[in-house]
C-alpha positions in Angstrom: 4.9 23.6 28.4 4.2 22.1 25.4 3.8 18.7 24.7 5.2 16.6 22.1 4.3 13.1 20.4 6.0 11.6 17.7 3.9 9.3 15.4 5.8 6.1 14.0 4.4 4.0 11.0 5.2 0.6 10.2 3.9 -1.5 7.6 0.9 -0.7 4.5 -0.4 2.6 3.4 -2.9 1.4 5.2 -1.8 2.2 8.4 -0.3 5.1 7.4 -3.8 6.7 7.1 -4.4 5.7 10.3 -1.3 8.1 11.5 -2.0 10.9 9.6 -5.7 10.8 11.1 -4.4 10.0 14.3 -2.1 12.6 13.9 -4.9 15.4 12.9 -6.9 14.4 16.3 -3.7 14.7 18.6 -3.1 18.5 16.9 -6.6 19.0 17.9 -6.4 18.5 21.2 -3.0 20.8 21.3 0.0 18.4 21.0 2.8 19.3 18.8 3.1 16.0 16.6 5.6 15.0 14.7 6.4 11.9 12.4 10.0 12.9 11.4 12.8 14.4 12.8 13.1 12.0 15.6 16.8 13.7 17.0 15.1 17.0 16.9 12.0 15.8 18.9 14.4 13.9 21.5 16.6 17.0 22.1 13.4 19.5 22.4 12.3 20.4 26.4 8.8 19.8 27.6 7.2 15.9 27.9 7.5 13.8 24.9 5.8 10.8 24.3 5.7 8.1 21.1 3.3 6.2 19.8 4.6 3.5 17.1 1.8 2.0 14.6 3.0 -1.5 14.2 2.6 -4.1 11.2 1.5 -7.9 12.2 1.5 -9.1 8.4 4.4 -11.4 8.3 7.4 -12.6 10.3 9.6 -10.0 9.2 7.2 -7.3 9.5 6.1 -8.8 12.9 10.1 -8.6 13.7 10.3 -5.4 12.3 7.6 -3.8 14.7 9.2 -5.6 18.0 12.4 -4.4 17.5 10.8 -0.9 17.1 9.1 -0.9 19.9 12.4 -2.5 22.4 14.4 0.7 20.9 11.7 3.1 21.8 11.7 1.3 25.1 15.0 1.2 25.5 14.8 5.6 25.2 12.1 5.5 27.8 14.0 3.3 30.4 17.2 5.8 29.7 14.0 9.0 30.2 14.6 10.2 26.7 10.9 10.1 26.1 8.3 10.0 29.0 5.3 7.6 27.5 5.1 5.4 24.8 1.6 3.5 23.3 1.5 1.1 20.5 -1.1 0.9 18.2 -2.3 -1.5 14.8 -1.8 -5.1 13.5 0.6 -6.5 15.7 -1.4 -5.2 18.9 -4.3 -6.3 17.6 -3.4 -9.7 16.9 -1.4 -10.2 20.1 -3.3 -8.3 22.5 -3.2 -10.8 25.1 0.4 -11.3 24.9 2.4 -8.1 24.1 1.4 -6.2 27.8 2.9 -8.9 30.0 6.2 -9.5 27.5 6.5 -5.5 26.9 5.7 -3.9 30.1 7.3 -0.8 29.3 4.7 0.0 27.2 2.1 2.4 28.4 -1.0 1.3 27.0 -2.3 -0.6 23.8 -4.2 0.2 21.2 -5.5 -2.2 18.3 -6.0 -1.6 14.8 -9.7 0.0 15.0 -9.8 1.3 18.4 -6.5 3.9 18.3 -8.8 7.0 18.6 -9.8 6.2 22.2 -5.9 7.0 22.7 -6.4 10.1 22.2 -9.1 11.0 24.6 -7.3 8.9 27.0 -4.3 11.6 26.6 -6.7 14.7 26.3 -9.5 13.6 28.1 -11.7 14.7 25.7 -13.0 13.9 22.3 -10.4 15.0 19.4 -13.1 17.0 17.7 -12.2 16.3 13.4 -14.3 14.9 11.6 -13.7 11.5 10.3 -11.5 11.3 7.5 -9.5 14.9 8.4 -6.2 14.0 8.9 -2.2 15.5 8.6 -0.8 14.5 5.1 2.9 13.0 5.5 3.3 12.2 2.2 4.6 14.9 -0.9 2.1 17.4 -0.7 0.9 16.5 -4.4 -0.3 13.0 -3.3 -2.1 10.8 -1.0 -3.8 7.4 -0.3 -7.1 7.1 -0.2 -8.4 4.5 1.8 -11.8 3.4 1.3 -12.4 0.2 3.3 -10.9 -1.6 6.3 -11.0 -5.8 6.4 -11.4 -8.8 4.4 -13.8 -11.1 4.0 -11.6 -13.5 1.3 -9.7 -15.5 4.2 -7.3 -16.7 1.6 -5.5 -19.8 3.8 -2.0 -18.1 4.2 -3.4 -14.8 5.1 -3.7 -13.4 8.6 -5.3 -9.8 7.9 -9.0 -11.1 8.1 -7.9 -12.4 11.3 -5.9 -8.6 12.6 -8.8 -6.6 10.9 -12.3 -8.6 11.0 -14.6 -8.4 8.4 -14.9 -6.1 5.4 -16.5 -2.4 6.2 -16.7 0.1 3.4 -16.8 3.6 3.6 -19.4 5.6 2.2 -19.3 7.1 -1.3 -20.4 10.3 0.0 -17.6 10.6 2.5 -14.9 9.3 0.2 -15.5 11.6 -2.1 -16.5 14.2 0.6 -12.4 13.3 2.0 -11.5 13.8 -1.6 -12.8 17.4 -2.0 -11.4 18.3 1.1 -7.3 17.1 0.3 -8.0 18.5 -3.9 -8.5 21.8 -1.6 -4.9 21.3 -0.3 -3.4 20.7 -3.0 -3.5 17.2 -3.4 -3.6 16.1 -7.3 -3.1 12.3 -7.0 -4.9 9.6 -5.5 -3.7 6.2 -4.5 -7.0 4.6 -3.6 -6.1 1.5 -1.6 -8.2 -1.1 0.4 -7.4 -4.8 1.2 -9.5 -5.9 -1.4 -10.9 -2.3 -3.2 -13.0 -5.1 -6.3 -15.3 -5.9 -2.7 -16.1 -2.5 -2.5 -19.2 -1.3 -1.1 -21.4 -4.7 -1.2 -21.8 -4.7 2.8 -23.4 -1.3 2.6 -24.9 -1.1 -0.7 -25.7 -5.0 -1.3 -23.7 -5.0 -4.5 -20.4 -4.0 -5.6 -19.7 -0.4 -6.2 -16.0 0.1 -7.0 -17.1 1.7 -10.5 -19.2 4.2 -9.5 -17.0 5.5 -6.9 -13.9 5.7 -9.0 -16.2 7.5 -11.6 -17.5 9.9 -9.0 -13.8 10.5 -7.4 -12.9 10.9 -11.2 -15.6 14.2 -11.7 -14.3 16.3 -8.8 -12.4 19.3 -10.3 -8.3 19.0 -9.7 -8.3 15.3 -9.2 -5.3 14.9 -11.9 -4.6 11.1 -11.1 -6.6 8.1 -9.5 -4.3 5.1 -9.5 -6.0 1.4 -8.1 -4.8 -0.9 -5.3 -5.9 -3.5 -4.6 -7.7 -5.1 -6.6 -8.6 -9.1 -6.1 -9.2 -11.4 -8.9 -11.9 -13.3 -8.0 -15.5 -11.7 -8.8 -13.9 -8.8 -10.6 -16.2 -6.1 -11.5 -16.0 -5.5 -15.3 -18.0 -2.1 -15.3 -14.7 -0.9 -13.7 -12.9 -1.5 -16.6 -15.2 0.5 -18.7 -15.0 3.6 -15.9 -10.8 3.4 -16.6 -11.5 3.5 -20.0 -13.2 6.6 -20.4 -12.4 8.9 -17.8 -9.0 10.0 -18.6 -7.3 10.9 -15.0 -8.3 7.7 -13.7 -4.3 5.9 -14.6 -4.3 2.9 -17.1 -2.7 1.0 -14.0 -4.3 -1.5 -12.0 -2.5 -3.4 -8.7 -4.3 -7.0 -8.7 -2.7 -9.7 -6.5 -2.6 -12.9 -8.2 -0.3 -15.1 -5.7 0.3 -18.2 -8.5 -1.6 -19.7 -11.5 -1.2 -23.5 -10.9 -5.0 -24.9 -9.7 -3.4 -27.1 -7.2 -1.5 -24.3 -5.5 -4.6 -21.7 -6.2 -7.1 -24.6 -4.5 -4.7 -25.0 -1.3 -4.5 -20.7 -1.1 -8.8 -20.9 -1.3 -8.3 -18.3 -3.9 -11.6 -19.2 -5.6 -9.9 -19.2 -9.2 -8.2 -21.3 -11.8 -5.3 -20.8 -13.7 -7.5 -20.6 -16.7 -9.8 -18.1 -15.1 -7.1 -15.9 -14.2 -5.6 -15.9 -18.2 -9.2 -15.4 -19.1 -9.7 -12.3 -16.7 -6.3 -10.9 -17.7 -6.5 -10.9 -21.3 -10.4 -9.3 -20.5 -8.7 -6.5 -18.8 -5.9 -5.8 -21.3 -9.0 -5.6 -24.4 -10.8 -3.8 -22.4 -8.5 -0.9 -21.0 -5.4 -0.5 -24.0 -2.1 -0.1 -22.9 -2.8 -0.8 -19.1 0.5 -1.7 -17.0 -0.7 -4.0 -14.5 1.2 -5.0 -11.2 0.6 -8.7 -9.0 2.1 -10.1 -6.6 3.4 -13.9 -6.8 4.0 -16.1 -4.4 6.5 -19.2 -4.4 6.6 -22.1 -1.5 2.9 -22.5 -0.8 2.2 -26.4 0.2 1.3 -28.0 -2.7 3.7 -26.0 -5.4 5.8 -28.6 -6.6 8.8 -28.2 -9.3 6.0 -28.5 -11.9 3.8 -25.9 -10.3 6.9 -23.8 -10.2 7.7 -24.5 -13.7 4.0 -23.3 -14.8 4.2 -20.2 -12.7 7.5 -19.5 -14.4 6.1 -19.9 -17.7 3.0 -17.4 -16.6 5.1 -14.8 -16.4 6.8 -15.3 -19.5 3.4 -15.4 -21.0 1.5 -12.3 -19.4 5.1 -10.1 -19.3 3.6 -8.1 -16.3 4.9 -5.1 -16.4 5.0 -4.3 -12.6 5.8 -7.5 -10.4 6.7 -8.2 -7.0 6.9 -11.8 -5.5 7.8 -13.5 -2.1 8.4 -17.1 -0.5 5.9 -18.2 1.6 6.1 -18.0 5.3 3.8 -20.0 7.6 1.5 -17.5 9.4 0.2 -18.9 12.8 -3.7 -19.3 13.0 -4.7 -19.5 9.5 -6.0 -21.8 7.5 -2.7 -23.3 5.7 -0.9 -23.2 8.9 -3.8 -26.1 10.7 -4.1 -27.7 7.5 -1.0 -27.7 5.7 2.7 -28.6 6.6 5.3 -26.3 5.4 7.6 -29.0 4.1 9.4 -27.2 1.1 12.7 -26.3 2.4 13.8 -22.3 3.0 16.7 -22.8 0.7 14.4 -24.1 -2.1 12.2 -20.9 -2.0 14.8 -18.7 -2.0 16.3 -20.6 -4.9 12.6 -20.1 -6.5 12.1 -16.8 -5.2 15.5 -15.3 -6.7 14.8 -17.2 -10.1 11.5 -15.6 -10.6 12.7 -12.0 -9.7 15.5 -12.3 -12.3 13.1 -13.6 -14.9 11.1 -10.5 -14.2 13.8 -7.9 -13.9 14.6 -9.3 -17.8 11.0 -8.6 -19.0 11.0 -5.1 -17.1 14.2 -4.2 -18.9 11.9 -5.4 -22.5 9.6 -2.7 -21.4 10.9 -0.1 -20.2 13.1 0.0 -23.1 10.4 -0.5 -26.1 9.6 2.9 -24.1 12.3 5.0 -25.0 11.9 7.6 -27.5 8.0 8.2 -26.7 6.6 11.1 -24.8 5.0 10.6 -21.3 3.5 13.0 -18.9 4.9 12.4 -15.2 4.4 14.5 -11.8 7.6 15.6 -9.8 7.8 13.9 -6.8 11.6 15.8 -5.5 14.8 17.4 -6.7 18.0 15.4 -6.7 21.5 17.2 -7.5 21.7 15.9 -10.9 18.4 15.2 -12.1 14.6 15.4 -11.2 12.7 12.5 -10.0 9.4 12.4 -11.1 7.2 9.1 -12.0 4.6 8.5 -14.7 0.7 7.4 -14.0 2.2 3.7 -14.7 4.3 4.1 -11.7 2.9 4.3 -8.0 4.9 5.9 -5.4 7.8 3.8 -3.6 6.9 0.6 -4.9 7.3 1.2 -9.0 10.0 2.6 -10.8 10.7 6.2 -11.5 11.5 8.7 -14.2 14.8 10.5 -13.5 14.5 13.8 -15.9 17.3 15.6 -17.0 18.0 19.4 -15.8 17.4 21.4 -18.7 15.1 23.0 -17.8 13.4 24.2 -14.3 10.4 21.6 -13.2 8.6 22.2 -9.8 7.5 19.8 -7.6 4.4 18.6 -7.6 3.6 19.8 -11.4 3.0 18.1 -14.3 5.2 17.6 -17.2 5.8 15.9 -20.4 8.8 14.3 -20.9 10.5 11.9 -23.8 12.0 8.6 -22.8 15.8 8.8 -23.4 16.9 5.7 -22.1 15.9 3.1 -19.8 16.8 0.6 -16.9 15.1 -2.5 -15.1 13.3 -0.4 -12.9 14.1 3.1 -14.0 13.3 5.2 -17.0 15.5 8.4 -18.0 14.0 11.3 -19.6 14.7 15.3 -20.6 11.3 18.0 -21.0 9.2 18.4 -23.5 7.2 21.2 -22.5 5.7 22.3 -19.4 2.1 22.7 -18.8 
């Protein structure tokens, strides 16, 4: 009989290229995998196992993969599954721990070490070659991952600690990977790395970002290259110039700034001033016209006072991002802020901050995305709603930017390439009818 494993991801894109490898090596070896469909899967005959690829980022992703991993238990005590293995961040960082608490648990796998699970299962090598792997996304898209680690150790970070030092990927086998998923189909690439501006300098001996993306960039059907993530800090200009002149590589870059005030910046070890980071990001706007950036902020780090908060609100007034997300800081055991700082600002003070910074931002988006209407843009179909189609533009990366709904007048496929003319707009969505199809 066959068997069957279901393949749960939690957490980054990252991780989910983990699965979809993972997922490509446990076909090989003859299991029927799935990563959907979960009432399907339980109901089917034959053994059935789960492996759950867990998140060890913050509390609530921490939270998030333990309460996972007590339901899945919680089938395997009642023998709706037979095995279940956990793999990534969380195992990684609490190897020690996790077996004894969670006993119900098969076996544990870390965050670089997950293929030996499947030669345990097969006992045999899984036979793909490195970067082969089962796309889950929309067949037109898919993340790119070009490097594992970190070697920034910013103080409230814990992913140097879950993932060890940078590693890079070769060009050759990036863009190798790359050929291979254009052959599928694939059209867009989200090319994402903890810190993608470090690129290459362990293997190469100097940053190589630029010439990647421009390589990536020359392969035939590669519509769309969109950046993540890029770190401020030591930021490679001669990738500006490559985003310039190719034209699929998007006028979007994903650079995580955390806060602007030198005080907070110092405590964080970001390696930057508040004047650096205004000089860097007016660099970047000369140099690449009409590029929609994205950060992240952070509010509640030791050392951000009401006048720190104050000059981070007035950054974002200033620099009018046009993609931003933001969080309240969260003591992470081990690091560098948690043995040298005390989290004294109160929870209720960064949420009060946190929710004042998000509104000030959803009131800039609506300014953009409005000075939008009436232009034409091109945008890729991601699915099909009742009333409308939902496509997104190359200023908008799946899940996590807003979308383009398009009006039904006339038939669009998914995956394909349209252009469309603003109608109206929203916060966080745009709305749109055809142009013409390509």
């Amino acid at each position: 009989m066959v068997k069957k494993i279901a393949v749960i991801t939690l957490g980054c894109s990252k991780n989910l290229v983990d699965s979809e490898r993972l997922m490509k090596m446990l076909s090989n070896v003859g299991y029927d995998v799935a990563d959907a469909g979960y009432d399907e899967f339980l109901s089917s005959d034959g053994e059935k196992s789960v492996v759950i690829n867990t998140c060890g980022f913050i509390g609530d992703a921490k939270e998030e993969s333990v309460n996972e991993i007590l339901a899945w238990c919680e089938a395997k005590n009642e023998g709706r599954i037979d095995n279940l293995y956990v793999m990534g961040c969380l195992s990684e960082r609490y190897s020690k721990e996790l077996p004894g608490e969670i006993p119900e648990v098969d076996k544990w796998y870390g965050k670089t070490d997950w293929p030996a699970l499947v030669t345990d299962l097969a006992r045999r090598a899984p036979g793909s070659v490195p970067y082969d792997r089962i796309i889950t996304t929309p067949s037109h898209y898919a993340y790119l991952k070009i490097a594992e680690g970190c070697n920034r150790f910013c103080s409230f970070c814990a992913i140097p600690l879950i993932t060890g030092r940078y590693k890079s990927r070769p060009v050759e086998e990036v863009v190798a990977e790359v050929r291979m998923l254009v052959s599928r189909g694939v059209r867009e690439f989200n090319v994402i790395a903890q810190d993608l501006t470090n690129y290459g300098k362990d293997i190469y001996g100097k940053v190589e970002i630029a010439r990647l993306v421009d390589e990536i960039s020359r392969v035939e059907g590669v519509e769309w290259i969109r950046l993540h993530y890029a770190y401020p800090k030591d930021f490679p200009m001669e990738l500006l110039d490559v985003m310039a002149a190719r034209p699929n590589v998007c006028k979007y870059l994903d650079i995580a700034l955390q806060h602007v005030s030198d005080i907070v910046l110092e405590n964080m070890r970001r390696h930057i001033t508040g004047a650096e980071t205004r000089e860097l990001l007016a660099e970047i706007r000369r140099r690449v016209p009409g590029i929609h950036l994205r950060t992240t902020l952070m509010v509640g780090f030791p050392g951000e006072g009401e006048a720190e908060y104050e000059e981070l609100l007035e950054f974002v007034r200033e620099q009018r991002f046009e993609r931003m997300g933001a969080f309240a800081y969260c003591e992470e055991e081990d690091t560098f802020g948690a043995k040298n700082f005390k989290d004294e600002i109160p929870d209720e003070v960064k949420q009060s901050r946190l929710e004042r910074l998000m509104e000030l931002q959803e009131g800039i988006s609506l300014e953009l995305q409005e000075s939008k209407i009436g232009s034409v843009m091109r945008v890729v179909i991601d699915r099909e709603e009742p009333e409308y189609y939902v496509g997104r533009s190359e200023f908008d990366s799946p899940e996590v930017d807003p979308e383009v709904l398009v009006a039904k007048t006339k038939p669009l496929s998914k995956g394909e390439f349209y252009d469309v003319r603003i109608t109206s707009a929203m916060p966080f969505e745009l709305i749109a009818e055809p142009v013409s199809v390509d």
